[in-house]
Structures are given as structure tokens and as C-alpha cells.
MDTraj code that builds the backbone (N, CA, C; nanometers):
import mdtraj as md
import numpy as np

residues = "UNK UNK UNK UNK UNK UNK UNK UNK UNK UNK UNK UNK UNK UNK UNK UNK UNK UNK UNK UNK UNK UNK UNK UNK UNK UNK UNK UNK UNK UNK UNK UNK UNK UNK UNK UNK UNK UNK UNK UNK UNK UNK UNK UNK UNK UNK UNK UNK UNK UNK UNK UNK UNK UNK UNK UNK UNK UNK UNK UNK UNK UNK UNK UNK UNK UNK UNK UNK UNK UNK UNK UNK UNK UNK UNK UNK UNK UNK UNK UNK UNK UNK UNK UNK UNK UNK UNK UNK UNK UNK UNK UNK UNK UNK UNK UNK UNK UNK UNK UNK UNK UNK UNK UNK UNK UNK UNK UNK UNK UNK UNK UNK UNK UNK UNK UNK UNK UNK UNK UNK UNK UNK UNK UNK UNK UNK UNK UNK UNK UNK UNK UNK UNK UNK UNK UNK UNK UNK UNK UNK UNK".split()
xyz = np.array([
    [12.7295, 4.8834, 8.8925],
    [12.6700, 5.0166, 8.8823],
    [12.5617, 5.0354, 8.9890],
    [12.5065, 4.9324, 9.0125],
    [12.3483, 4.9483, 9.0753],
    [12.4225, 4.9834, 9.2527],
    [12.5845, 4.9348, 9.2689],
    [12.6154, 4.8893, 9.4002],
    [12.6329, 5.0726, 9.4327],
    [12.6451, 5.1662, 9.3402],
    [12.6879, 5.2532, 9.3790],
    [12.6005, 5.3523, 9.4442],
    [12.4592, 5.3064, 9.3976],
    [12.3438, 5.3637, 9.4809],
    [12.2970, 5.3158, 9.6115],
    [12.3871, 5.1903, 9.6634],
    [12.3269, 5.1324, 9.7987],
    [12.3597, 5.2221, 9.8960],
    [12.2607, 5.2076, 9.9661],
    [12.2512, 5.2767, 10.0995],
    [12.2865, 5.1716, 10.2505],
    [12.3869, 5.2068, 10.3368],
    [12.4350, 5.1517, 10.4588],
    [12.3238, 5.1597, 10.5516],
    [12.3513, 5.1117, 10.6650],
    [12.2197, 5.1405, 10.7710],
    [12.2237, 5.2997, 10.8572],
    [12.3282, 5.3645, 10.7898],
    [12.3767, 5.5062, 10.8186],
    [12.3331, 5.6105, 10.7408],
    [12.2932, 5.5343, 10.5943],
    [12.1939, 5.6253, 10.5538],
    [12.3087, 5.6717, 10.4165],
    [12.4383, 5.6029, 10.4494],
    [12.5482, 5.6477, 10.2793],
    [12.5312, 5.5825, 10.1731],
    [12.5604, 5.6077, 10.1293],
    [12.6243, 5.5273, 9.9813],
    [12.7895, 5.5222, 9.9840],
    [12.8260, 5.4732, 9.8690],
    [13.0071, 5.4646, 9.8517],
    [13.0541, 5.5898, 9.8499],
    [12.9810, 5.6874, 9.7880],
    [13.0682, 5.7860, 9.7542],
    [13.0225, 5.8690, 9.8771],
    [12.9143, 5.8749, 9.9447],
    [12.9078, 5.9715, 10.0570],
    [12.9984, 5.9454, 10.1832],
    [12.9978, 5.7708, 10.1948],
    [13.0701, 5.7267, 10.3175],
    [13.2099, 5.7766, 10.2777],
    [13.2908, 5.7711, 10.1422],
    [13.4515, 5.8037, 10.1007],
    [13.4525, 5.9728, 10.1412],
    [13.3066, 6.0333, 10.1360],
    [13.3257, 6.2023, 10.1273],
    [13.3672, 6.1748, 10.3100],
    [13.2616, 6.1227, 10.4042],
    [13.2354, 6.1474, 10.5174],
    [13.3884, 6.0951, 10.5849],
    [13.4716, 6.0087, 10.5513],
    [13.5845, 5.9437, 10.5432],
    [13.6932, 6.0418, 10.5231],
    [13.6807, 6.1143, 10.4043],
    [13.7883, 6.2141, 10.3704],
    [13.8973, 6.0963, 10.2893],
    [13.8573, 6.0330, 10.1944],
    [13.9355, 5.9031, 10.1636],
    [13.9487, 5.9971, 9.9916],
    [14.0435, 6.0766, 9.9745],
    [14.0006, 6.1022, 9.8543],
    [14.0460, 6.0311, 9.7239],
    [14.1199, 5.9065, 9.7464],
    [14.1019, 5.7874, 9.6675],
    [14.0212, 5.6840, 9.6077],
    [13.9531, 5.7059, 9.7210],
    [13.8446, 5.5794, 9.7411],
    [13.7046, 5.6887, 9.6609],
    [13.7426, 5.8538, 9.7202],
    [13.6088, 5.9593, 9.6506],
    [13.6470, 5.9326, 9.5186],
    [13.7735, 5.9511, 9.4751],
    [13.7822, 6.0034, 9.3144],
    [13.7888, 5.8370, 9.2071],
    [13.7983, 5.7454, 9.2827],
    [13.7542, 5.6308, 9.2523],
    [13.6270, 5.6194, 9.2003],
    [13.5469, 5.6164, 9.3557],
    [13.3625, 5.5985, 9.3136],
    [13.3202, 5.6947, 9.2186],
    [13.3832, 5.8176, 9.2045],
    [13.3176, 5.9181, 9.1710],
    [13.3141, 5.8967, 8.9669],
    [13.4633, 5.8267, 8.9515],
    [13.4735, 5.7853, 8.8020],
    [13.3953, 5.7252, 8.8020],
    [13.3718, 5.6075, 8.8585],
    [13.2180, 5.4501, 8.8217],
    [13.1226, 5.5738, 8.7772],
    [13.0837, 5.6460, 8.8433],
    [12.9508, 5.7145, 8.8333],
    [12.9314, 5.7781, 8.6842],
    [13.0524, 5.8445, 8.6267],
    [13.0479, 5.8840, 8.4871],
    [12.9807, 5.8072, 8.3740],
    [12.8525, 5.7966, 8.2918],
    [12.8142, 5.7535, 8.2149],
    [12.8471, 5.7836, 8.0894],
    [12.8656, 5.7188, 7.9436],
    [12.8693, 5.7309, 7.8155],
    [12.7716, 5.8233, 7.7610],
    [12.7897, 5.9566, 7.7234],
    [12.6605, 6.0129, 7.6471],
    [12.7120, 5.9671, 7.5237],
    [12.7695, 5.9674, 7.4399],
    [12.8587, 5.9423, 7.3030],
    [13.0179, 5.9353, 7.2796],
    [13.0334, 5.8955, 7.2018],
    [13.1855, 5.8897, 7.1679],
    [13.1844, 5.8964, 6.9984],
    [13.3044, 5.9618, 6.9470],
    [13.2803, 6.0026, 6.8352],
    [13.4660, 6.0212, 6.8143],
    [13.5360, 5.9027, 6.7518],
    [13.6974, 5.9030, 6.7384],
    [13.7269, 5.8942, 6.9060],
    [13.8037, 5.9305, 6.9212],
    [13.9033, 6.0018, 7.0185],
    [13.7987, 6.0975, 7.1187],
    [13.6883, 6.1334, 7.0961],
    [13.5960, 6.2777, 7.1583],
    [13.5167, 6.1849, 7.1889],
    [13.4423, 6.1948, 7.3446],
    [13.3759, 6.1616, 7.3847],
    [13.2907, 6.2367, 7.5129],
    [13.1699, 6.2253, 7.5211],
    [13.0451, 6.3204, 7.5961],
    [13.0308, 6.2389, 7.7530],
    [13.0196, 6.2677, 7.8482],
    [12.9923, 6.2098, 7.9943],
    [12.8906, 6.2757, 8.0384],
    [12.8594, 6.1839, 8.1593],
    [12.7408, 6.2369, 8.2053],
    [12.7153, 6.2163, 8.3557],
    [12.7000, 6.2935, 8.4402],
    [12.7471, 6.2131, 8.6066],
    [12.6064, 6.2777, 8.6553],
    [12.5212, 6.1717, 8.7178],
    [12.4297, 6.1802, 8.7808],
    [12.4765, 6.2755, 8.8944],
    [12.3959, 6.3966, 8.9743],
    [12.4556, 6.4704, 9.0766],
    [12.3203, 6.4085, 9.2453],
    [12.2835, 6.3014, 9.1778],
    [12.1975, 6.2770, 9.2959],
    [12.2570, 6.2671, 9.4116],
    [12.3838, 6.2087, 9.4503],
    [12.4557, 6.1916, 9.5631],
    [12.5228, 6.3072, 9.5697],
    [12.5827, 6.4188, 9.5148],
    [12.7030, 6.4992, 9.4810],
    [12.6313, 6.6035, 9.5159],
    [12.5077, 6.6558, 9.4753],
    [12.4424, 6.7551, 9.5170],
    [12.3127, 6.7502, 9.5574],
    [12.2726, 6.8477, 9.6579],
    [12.1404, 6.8321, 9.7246],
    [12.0303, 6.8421, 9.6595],
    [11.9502, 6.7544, 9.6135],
    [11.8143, 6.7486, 9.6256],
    [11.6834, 6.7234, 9.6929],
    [11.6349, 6.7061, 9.6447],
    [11.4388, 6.6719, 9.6811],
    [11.4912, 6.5574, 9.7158],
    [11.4991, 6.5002, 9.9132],
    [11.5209, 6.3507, 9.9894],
    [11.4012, 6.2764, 9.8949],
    [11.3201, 6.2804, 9.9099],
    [11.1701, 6.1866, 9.8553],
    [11.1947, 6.1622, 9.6847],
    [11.2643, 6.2136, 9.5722],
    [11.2958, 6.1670, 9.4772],
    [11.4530, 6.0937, 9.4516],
    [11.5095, 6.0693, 9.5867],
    [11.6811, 6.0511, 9.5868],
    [11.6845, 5.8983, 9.5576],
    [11.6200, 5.8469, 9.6507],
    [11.5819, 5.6689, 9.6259],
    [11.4717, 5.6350, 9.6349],
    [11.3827, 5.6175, 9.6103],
    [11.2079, 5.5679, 9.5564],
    [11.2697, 5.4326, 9.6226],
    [11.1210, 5.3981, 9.7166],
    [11.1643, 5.2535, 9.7441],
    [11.1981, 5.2467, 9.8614],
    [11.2889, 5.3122, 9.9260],
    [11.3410, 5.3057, 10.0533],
    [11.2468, 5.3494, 10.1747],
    [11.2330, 5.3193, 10.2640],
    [11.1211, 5.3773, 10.3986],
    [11.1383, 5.5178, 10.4373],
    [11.0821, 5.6109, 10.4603],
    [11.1364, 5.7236, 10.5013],
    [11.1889, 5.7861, 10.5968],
    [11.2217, 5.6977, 10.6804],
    [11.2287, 5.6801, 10.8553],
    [11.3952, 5.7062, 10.8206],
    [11.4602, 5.6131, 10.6833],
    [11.5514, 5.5677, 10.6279],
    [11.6636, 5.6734, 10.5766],
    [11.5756, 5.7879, 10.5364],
    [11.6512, 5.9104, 10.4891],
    [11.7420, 5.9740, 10.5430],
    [11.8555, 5.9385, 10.5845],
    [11.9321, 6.0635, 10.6637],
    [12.0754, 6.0592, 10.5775],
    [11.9869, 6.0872, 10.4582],
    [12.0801, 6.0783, 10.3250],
    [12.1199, 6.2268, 10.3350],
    [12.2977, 6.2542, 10.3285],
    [12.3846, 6.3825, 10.3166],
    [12.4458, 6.3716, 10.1782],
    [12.4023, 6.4806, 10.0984],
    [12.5052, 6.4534, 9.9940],
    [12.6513, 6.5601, 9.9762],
    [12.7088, 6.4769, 9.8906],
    [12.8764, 6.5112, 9.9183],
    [12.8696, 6.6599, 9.9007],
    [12.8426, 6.7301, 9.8519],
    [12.8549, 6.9031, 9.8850],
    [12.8532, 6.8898, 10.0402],
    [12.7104, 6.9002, 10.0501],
    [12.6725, 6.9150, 10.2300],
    [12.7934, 6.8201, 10.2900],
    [12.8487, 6.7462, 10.3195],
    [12.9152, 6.6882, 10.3916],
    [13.0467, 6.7726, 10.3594],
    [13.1100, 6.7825, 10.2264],
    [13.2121, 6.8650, 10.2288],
    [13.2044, 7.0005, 10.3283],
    [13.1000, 7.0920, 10.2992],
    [13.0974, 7.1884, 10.3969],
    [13.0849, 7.2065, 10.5042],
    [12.9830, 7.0730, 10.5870],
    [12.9807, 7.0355, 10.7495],
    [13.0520, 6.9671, 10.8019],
    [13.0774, 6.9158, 10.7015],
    [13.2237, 6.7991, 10.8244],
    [13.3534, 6.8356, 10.7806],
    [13.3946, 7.0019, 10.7321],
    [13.5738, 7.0093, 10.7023],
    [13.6239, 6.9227, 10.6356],
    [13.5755, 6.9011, 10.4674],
    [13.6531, 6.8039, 10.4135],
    [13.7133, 6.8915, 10.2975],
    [13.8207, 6.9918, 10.3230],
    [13.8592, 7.0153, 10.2564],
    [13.9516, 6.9536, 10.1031],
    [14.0166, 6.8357, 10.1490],
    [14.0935, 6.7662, 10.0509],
    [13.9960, 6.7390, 9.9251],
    [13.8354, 6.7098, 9.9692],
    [13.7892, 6.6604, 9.8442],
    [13.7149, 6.8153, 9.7547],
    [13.7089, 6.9276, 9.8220],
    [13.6690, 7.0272, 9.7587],
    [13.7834, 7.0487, 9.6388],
    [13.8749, 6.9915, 9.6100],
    [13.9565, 7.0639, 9.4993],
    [13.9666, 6.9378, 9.3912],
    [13.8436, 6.8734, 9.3741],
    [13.8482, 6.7401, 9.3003],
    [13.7856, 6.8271, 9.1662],
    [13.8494, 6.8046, 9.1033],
    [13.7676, 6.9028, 8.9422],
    [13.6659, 6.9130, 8.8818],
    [13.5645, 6.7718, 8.9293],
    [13.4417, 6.7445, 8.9132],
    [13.3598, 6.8409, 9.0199],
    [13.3981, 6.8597, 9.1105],
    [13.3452, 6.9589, 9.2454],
    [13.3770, 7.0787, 9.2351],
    [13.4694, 7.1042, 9.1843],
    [13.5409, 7.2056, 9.1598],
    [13.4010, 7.3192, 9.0628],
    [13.4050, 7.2304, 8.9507],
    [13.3412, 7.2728, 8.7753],
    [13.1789, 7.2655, 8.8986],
    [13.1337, 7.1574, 8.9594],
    [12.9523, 7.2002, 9.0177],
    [12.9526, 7.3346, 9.0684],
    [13.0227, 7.3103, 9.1975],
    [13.0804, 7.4478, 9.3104],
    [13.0937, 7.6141, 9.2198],
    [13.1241, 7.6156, 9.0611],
    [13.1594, 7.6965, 9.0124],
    [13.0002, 7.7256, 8.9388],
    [12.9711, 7.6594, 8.8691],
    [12.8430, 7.6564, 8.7949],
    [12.7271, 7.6968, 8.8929],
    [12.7433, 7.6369, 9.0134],
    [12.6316, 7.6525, 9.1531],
    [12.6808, 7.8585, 9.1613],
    [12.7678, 7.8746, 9.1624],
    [12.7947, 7.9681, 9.2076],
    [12.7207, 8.1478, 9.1158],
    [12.7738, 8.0476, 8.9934],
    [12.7733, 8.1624, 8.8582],
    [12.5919, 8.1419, 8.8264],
    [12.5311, 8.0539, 8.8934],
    [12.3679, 8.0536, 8.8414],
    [12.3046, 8.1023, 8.9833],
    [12.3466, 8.0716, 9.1120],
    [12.2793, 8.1188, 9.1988],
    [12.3250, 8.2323, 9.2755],
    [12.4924, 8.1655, 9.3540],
    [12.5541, 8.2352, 9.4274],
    [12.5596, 8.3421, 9.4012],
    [12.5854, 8.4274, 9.3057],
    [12.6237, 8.5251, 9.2816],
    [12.5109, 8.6802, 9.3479],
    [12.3801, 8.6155, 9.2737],
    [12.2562, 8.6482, 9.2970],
    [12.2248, 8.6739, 9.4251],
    [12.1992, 8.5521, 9.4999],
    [12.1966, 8.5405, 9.6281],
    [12.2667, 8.6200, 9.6971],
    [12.4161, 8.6292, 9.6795],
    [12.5129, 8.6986, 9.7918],
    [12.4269, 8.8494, 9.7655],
    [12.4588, 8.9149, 9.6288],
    [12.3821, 9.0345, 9.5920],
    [12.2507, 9.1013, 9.6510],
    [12.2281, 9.0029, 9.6711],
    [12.0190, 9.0500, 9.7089],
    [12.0694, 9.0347, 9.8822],
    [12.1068, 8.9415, 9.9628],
    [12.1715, 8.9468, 10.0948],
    [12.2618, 9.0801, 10.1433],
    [12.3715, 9.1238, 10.0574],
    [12.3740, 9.2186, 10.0703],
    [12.3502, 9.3433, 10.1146],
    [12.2391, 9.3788, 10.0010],
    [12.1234, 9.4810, 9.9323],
    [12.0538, 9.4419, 10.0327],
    [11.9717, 9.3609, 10.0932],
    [11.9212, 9.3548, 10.2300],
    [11.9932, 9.3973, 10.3347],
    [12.0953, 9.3724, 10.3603],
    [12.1298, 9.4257, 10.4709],
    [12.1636, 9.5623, 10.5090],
    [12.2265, 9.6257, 10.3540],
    [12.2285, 9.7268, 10.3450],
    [12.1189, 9.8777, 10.3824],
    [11.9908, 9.7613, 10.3593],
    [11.8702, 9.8699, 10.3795],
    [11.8257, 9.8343, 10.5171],
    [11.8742, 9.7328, 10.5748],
    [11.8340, 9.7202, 10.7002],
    [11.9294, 9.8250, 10.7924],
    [12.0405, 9.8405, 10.7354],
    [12.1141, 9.9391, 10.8182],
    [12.0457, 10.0724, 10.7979],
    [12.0566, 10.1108, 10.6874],
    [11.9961, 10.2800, 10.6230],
    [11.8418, 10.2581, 10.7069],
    [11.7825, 10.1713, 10.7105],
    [11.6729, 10.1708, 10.7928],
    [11.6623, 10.2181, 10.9813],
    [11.7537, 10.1500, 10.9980],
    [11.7856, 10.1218, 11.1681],
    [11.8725, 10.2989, 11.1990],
    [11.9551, 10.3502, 11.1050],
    [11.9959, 10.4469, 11.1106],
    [11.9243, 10.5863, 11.1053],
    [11.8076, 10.5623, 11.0601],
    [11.7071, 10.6712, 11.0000],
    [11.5885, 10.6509, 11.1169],
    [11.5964, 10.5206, 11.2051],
    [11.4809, 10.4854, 11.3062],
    [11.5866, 10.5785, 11.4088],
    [11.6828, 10.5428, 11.4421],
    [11.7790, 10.5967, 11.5626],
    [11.7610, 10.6838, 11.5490],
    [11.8218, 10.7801, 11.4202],
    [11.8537, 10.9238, 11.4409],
    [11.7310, 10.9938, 11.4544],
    [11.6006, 10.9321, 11.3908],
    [11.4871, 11.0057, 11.4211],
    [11.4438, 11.0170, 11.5490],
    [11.4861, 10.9154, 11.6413],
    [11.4410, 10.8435, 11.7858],
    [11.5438, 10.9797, 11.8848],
    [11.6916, 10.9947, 11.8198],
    [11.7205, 11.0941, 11.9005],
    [11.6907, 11.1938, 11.8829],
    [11.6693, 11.2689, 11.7688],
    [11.6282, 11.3826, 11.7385],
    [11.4782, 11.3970, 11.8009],
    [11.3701, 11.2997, 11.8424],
    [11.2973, 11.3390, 11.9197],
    [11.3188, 11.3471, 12.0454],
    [11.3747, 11.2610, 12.1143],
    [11.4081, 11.2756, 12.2376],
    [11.4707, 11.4382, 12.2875],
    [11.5931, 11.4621, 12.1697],
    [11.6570, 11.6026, 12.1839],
    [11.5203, 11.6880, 12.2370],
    [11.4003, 11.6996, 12.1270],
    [11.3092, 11.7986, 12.1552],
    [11.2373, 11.7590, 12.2921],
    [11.1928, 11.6570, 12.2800],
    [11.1090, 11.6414, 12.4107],
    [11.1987, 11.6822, 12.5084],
    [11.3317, 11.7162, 12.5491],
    [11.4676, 11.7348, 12.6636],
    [11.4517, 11.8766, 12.6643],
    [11.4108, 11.9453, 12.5273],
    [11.4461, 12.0611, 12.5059],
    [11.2890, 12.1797, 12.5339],
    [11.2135, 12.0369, 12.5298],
    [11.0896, 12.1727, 12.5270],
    [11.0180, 12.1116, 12.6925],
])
top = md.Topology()
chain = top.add_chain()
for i, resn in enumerate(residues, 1):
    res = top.add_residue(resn, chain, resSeq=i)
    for name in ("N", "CA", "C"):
        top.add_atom(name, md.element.get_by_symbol(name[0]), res)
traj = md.Trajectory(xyz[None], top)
């Protein structure tokens, strides 16, 4: 368990080097180890997957301990989206974050981006047309 948090002199772990790899055997491999026991109850049972490697956080709380010179820690989202790893975006565990990320922030975000830009246009349109409509007069008088 402990091996799955080591860090290379590159700055990975197992499951970042399998993301950066595009190995999605070797991803959906490491990525089971990582699942912890919350309970089991018959046949029904609760999991629990740390997202420290899987999704971006705060570098300075990722590994305590390590030098900071040391950090050029990517986690598997970010690498899925900068390095074209499409094969591992449709892993169901990524799938269910990517969706949840989406429905708590994305949604919001795109909305208000939008709505910004929108008023930046109605803005720039109302600066122009005022800008020609003076010019017209100053031409005219």
C-alpha cells in the first residue's frame, strides 16, 4: 500500500507514471490497490479511493516529508488533459470524478464565463456604436 504513494526522481507515483504511459492496464490495476474498505455488510460493501494522485490539490499537503524542490507532482486528471490520454478518460472511476467535478463546479463556472463574455460584448458594442455615432457628428458639424 505504502509503495503506491512513492514518488520516482520524475516526481510520479505508479498510478501517475501508468496515466503519463497511457498503460491503461497497468492504470486500472494501480487504481484498484488504491480502493480502501469503508464497510462490508453480506454481499454490500462501501469503498473509498483517496483522490490525492487522481485529482488536483494543495502540492504542499500531497506528500509531507518530501523537499520542495521535489514537487513536480501531476495528477492523473491534469495529465489526462495535457498529455492526450484519452484511453484512460473513459475508466468509470474518472468517468463518476469528471462528472461530479462537473455537476459541483463546471457547470457554474462555464455559466458565469459565459455571462462574462456576454457583457463584455454588449459592452464593446455600446463603446463602438457610441464612438461612431460621435465621430458621425464631429464629420457632420
Amino acid at each position: 500500500q505504502e509503495l503506491l504513494y512513492c514518488q520516482n526522481s520524475g516526481g510520479n507515483t505508479a498510478l501517475t507514471l501508468a496515466a503519463l504511459q497511457g498503460d491503461k492496464q497497468v492504470f486500472a490495476h494501480v487504481l484498484s490497490k488504491m480502493f480502501q474498505v469503508a464497510w462490508v455488510f453480506g454481499p454490500v460493501g462501501c469503498f473509498t479511493l483517496p483522490l490525492e494522485q487522481i485529482d488536483t490539490l494543495d502540492k504542499d499537503d500531497l506528500f509531507q516529508g518530501l523537499p520542495s524542490d521535489n514537487m513536480r507532482f501531476h495528477s492523473v486528471l491534469d495529465i489526462i488533459c495535457t498529455e492526450d490520454r484519452e484511453a484512460l478518460a473513459v475508466d468509470t472511476t474518472i468517468v463518476a470524478l469528471l462528472e461530479a467535478k462537473w455537476d459541483k463546479w463546471g457547470k457554474a463556472v462555464c455559466v458565469l464565463e459565459c455571462c462574462w463574455t456576454i457583457l463584455n460584448l454588449i459592452v464593446m458594442d455600446l463603446y463602438f456604436g457610441f464612438y461612431v455615432q460621435v465621430s458621425r457628428l464631429r464629420g457632420e458639424g
